[in-house]
C-alpha positions as CSV (number, residue, x, y, z in Angstrom):
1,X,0.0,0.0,0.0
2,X,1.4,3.4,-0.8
3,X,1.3,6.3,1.7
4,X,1.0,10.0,1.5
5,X,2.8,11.7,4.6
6,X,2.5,15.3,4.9
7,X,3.5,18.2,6.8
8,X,6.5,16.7,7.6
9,X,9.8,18.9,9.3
10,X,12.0,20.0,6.7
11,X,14.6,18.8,7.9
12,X,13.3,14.6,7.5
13,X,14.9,12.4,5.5
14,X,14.3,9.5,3.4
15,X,16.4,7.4,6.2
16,X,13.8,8.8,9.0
17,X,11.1,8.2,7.0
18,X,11.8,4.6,6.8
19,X,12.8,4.4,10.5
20,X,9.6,5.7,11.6
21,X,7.1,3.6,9.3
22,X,9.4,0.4,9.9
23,X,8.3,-0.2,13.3
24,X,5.4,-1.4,11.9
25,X,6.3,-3.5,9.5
26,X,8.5,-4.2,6.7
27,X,9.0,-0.8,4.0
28,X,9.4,-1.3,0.5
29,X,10.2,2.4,-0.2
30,X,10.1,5.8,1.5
31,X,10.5,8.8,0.0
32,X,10.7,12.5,0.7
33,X,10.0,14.9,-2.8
34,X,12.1,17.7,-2.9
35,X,12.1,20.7,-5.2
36,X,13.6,20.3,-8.6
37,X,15.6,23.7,-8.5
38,X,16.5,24.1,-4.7
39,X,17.1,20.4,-3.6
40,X,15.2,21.6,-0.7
41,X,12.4,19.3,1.5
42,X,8.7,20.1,-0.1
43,X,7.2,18.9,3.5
44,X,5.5,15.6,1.8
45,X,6.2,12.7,1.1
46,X,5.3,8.7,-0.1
47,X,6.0,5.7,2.1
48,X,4.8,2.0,0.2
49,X,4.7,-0.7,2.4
50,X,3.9,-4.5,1.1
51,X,1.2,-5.2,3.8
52,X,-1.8,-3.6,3.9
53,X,-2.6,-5.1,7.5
54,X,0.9,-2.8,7.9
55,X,0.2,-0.1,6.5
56,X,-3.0,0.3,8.2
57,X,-1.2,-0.2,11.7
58,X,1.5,2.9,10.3
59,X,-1.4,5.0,9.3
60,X,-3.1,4.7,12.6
61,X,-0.2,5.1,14.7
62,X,1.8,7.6,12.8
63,X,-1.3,9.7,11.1
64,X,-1.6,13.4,13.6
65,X,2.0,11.9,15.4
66,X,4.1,15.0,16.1
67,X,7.6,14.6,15.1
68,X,10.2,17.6,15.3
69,X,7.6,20.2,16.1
70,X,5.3,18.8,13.6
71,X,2.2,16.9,13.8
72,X,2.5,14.7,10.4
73,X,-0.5,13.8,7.9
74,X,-0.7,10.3,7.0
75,X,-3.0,8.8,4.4
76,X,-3.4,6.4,1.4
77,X,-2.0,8.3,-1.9
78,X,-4.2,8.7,-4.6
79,X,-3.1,7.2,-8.0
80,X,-0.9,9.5,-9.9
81,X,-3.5,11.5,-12.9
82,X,-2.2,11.2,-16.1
83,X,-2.9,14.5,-18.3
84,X,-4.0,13.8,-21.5
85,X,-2.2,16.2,-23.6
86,X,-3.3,17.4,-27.3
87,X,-0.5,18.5,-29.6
């Protein structure tokens, strides 16, 4: 199951990312988006897990969890839209 994760600290990495969800289970990925031209933390994120039993246990016990002075959003990510382009 993939993960949204937002307002996370600016400061979080990848690394903490996975740390965090891993105590509930096992994390396929965990990712932190950054901005193309700064390199800089956008304060989101995705985190996919291969359980869902696991991932439902992460969102409940990470979802509104306040880490470094923030109180972090966690939810199941929408499927990416596709834009259908004319040329």
């Amino acid at each position: 199951m993939n993960m949204y994760v937002s307002n996370l600290s600016f400061h979080t990495t990848d690394e903490d990312l996975n740390k965090l969800f891993s105590q509930f289970g096992s994390v396929s990925s965990a990712k932190v988006i950054s901005d193309r031209d700064t390199g800089n933390s956008r304060g989101f994120g995705f985190v996919e897990m291969d359980s869902d039993e696991e991932a439902k246990k992460a969102m409940a016990g990470l979802n509104n969890r306040e880490v470094e002075g923030r109180a972090m959003s966690v939810s199941i990510a929408k499927p990416k839209k596709t834009e259908n382009k004319r040329w």
